[in-house]
C-alpha positions in Angstrom: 2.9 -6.3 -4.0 2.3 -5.1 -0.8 1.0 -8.7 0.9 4.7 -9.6 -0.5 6.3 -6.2 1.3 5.0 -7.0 4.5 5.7 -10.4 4.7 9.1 -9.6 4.1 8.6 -7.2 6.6 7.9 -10.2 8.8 10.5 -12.0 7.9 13.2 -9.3 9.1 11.6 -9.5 12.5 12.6 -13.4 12.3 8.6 -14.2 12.2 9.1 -17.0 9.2 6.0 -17.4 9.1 6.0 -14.5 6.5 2.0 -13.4 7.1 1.3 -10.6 4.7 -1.4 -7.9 5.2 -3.7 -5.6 3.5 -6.9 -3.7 3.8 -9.8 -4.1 1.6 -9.8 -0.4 1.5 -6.3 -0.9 -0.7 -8.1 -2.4 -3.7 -9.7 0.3 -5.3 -6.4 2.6 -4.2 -4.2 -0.1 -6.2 -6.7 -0.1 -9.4 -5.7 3.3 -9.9 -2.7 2.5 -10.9 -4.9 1.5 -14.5 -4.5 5.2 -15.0 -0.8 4.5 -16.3 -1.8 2.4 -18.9 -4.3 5.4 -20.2 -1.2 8.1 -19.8 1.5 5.9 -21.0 0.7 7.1 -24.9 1.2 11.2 -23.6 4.0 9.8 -21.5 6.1 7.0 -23.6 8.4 9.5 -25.4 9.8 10.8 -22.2 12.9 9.3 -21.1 12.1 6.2 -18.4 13.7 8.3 -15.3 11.3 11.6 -15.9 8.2 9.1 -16.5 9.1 7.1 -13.3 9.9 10.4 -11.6 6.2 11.4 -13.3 4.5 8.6 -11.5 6.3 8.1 -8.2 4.7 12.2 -7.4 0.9 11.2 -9.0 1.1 7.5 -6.8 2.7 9.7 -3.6 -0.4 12.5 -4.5 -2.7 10.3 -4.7 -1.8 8.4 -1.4 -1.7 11.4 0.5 -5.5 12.4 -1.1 -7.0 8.8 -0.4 -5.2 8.5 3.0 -6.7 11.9 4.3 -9.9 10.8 2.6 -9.5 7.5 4.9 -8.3 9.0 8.0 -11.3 11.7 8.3 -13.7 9.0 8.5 -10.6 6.7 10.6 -10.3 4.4 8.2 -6.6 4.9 7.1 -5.6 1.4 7.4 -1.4 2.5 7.3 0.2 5.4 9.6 3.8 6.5 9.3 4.0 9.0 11.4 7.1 6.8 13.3 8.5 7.4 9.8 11.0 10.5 9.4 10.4 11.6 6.0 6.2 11.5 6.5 4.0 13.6 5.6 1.3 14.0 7.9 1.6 10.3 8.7 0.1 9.7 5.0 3.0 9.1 2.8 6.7 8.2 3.2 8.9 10.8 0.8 11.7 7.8 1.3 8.8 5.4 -0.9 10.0 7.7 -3.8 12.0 5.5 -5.6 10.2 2.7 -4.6 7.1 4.2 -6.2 8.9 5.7 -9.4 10.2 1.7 -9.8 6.2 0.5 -9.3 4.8 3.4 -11.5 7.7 2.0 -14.4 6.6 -1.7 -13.3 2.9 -1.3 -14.3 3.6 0.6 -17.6 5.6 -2.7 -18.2 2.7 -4.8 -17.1 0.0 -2.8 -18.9 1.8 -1.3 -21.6 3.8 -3.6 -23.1 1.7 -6.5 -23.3 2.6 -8.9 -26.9 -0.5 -9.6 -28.9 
């Protein structure tokens, strides 16, 4: 996903190239994200809004913990500190929806799987 965001990202700066990025450091941050498909069963009678709203804040959290985790050793490979709704430089409040729509994207992808 985010290889495809940035070159999008490219794309608006007429670079049609579109050359996406990432950081090694990102692969472990994204495997997290298995952790909906272990909370989904606590989770899946909540209405889809509160359970996006539910994982947009634990993907936001746990952003903000593995970027300061990152940046103390000056390895945070993103800064948004040119953003206005950062926090610390870490996370982008703005991502919310973005991240509820990802958090209600993997349950779909690890959840709902057909035998």
């Amino acid at each position: 996903m985010e290889i495809l965001y940035t070159a999008l990202h490219s794309f608006r700066k007429k670079d049609f190239t579109l050359t996406g990025n990432t950081s090694v450091w990102m692969f472990p941050i994204y495997g997290m994200a298995s952790i909906i498909g272990e909370t989904y069963p606590l989770l899946k009678k909540i209405p889809p809004l509160y359970r996006g709203g539910i994982y947009g804040a634990g993907i936001l959290s746990f952003e903000y913990f593995s970027g300061s985790l990152l940046k103390k050793h000056s390895l945070c490979p993103w800064d948004y500190s040119q953003a206005k709704l950062n926090v610390n430089g870490l996370i982008r409040l703005d991502y919310f929806p973005l991240w509820m729509g990802a958090g209600l994207l993997f349950e779909r992808i690890l959840c709902h799987r057909q035998p």
